[in-house]
N, C-alpha and C positions, 0 to 999 in steps of 0.2 A: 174647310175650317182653318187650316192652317197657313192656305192663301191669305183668307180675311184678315187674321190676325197679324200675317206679314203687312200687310195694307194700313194696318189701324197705328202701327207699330211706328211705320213709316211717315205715315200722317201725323202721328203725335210726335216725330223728331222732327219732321219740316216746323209743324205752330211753335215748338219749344225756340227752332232757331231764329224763325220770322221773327219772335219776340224778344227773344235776347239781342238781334239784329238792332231793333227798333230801340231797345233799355242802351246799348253801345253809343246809337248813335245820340242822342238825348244826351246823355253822362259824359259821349266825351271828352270835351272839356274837362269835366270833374276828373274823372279818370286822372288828366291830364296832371294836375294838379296832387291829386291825390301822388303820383309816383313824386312830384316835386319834392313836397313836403316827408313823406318818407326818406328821400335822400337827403334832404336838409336839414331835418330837425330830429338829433338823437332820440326824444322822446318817443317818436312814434315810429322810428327805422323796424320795429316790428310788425310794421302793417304790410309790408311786404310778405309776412307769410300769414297773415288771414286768409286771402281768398282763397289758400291752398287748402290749409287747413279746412273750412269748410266746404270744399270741392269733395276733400276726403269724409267729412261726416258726413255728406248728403250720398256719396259711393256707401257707407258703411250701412244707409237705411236702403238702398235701392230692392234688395227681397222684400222688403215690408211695404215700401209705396208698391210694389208690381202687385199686391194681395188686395191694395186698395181700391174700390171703383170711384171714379170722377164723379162728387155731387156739386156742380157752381152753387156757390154764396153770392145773393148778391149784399149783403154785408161787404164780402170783398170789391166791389167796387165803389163800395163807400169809401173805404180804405184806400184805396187804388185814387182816388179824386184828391183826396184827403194829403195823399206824396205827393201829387201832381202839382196841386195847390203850394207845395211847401217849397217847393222845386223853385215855380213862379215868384213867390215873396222872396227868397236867397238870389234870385235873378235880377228880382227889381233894385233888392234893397244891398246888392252887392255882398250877402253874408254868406261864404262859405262852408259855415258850417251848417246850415241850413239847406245849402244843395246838396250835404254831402247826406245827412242823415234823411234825407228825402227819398234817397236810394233804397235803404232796409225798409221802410214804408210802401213804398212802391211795389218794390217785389212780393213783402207780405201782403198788398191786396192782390197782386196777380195772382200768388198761389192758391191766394181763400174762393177769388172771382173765378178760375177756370177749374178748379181743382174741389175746394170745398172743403169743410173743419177738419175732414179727416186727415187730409194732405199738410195740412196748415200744421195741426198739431204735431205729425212728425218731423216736420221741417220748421218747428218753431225755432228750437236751439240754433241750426245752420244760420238761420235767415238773423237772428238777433245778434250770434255774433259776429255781425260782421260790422257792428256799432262799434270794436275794438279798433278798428281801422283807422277811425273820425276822428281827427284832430280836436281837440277842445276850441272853443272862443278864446283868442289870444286874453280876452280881458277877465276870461273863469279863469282860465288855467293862471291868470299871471297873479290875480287875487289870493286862487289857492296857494303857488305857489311860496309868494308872499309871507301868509301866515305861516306852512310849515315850516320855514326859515329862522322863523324867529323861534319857533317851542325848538327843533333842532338844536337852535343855537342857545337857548335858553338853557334845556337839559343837558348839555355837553358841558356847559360853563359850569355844572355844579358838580360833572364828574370828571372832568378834568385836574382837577385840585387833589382828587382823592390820589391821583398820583404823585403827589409831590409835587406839581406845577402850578406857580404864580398864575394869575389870569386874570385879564378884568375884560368885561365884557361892554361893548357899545352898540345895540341893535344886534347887527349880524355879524358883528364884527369880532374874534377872538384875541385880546392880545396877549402874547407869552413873550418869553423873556427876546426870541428870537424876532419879534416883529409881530403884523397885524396876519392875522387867516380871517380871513372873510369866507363866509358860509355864503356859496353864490346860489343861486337856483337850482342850479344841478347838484346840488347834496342837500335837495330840499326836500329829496325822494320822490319825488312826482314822477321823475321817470321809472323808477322803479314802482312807484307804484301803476303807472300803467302798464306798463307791461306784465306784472305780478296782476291784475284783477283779470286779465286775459286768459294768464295763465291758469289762474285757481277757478275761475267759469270753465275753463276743458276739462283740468283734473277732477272738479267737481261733477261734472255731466260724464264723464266714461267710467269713475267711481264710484259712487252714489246714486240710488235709486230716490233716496228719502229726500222730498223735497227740502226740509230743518236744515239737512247737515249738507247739502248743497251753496244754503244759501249764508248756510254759518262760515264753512269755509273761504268763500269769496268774499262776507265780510272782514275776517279776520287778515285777510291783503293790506287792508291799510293801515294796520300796526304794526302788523310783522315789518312793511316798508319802511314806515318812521320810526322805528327803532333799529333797525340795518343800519338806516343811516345816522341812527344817534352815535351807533359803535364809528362809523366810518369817522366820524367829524373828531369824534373823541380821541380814536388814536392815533390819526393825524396831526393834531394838534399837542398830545404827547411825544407822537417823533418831532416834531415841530421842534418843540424844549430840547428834547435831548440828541439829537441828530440833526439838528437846522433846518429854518426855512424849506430853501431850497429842496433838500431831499423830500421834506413831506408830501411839496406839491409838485413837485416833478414826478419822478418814475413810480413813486410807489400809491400817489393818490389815482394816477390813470390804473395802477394795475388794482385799486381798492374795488373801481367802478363793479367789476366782471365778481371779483371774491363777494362785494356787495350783494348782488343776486345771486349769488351759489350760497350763499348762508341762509338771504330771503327764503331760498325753493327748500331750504333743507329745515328751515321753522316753520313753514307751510305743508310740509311734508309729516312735520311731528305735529302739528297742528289736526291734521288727517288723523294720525294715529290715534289723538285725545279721545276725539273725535267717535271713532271707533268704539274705544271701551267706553266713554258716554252713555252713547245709541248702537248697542250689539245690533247685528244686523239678523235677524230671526228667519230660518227658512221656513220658507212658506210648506203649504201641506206638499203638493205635486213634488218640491224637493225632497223632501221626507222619503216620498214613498219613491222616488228614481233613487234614490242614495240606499235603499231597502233594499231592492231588487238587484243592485248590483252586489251588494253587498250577498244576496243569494246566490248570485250566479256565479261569483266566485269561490263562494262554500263548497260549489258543487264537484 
């Protein structure tokens, strides 16, 4: 018996490698590109530790898949055609981001086609996040971008004043007594916001069971974001007045970037807590009654 099971064990680490062999060579290119882009574009410098991260969620399920028995879908290789195909149109039609998201497709029909709902479900979360990685279409992201630029720049210009500081505003442009601040792209919060909806999908999935306040907290990323960065532009633009130019967008705007997301994760954090006393998290019966028992067995 425990031959066999060494055999099977064995078996199913060679298909796993054949197959990831095959998804490498397919992707590399992508692959390729994908580190590019991580190195070159602040935005997404945190896609570098996606596949880790989910390397370690799908480690943290490994007891529960070993529980599971293999039923193929062939649903998943609908799915599995369905990446393939997507793969193909991003090849023809030269779109990037289409070969890139073609990859989370792809693997989730492999898991549904050789593996089956059961497998799929546990490794839904692993398998989706790794859509964090994906660069946006230069022409979303630069649209989004765009608009959050201007409410940024729009709401800063109305609390900017409330400190004592002259202002008049042209698009994204701020002017104080000290000269223009331009509200560029990057205090548009786009980058904070991706990497903040990354963030609050993990913290949401390893603390919350409830699907609501999963997907409440991951909503709320993209206001905590664009308001980080209302503060940021705001008291920028105040040291601007009263400390010049110079010092606001020098050292202390590069050292805002980093305090920007330590405020983001710690509104996000109290977010969580609202959260909380909202939706009490109620034990279930089985808890009840282990929490009983112990509770006897140390009376004793």
């Amino acid at each position: 018996m425990n031959l066999d099971r060494t055999t099977e064990q064995k078996a199913e680490i060679l298909k796993i490698a054949m197959i990831g062999l095959l998804v490498i060579l397919l992707y590399f290119p992508t692959f390729h590109m994908f580190i590019y882009d991580w190195s070159n574009d602040d935005n997404y410098s945190h896609g570098f530790l996606v596949p880790f991260i989910v390397i370690y969620l799908v480690w943290t399920k490994k007891d529960e898949l070993r529980q599971l028995q293999p039923a193929p879908s062939n649903l998943g290789f609908v799915v599995l055609l369905a990446g393939l195909f997507t793969y193909l149109v991003g090849t023809i039609g030269a779109e990037w981001f289409l070969k890139r998201a073609s990859l989370v497709v792809v693997l989730a029909g492999l898991i549904l086609y050789l593996y089956g709902n059961a497998h799929f479900k546990c490794l839904l979360f692993p398998t989706f996040f790794l859509i964090f990685m994906v660069p946006l279409p230069a022409i979303i992201y630069s649209n989004i971008a765009f608009k959050l630029q201007l409410l940024v720049s729009v709401v800063s210009a109305q609390l900017i004043p409330l400190a004592g500081v002259a202002l008049y505003r042209e698009g994204n442009i701020l002017y104080v007594s000290t000269g223009p601040l331009a509200v560029e792209e990057a205090c548009s919060g786009m980058r904070s916001i991706m990497a903040l909806l990354a963030l609050s999908a993990l913290f949401a999935y390893i603390m919350y069971k409830n699907r609501l306040k999963q997907w409440l907290l991951v909503a709320f990323a993209l206001p905590v974001a664009i308001v980080t960065n209302i503060i940021r532009v705001t008291i920028t633009g105040i040291m601007a007045h009263y400390w010049g130019k110079e010092f606001a967008e020098g050292v202390l705007h590069e050292s805002f970037g980093w305090l920007v997301f330590v405020i983001a994760f710690a509104l996000l954090f109290l977010v969580s807590k609202v959260l909380d006393l909202i939706f009490p998290t109620t034990p279930s019966y089985t808890s009840q009654q282990e929490a009983q028992a112990e509770q006897g067995d140390s009376s004793k």
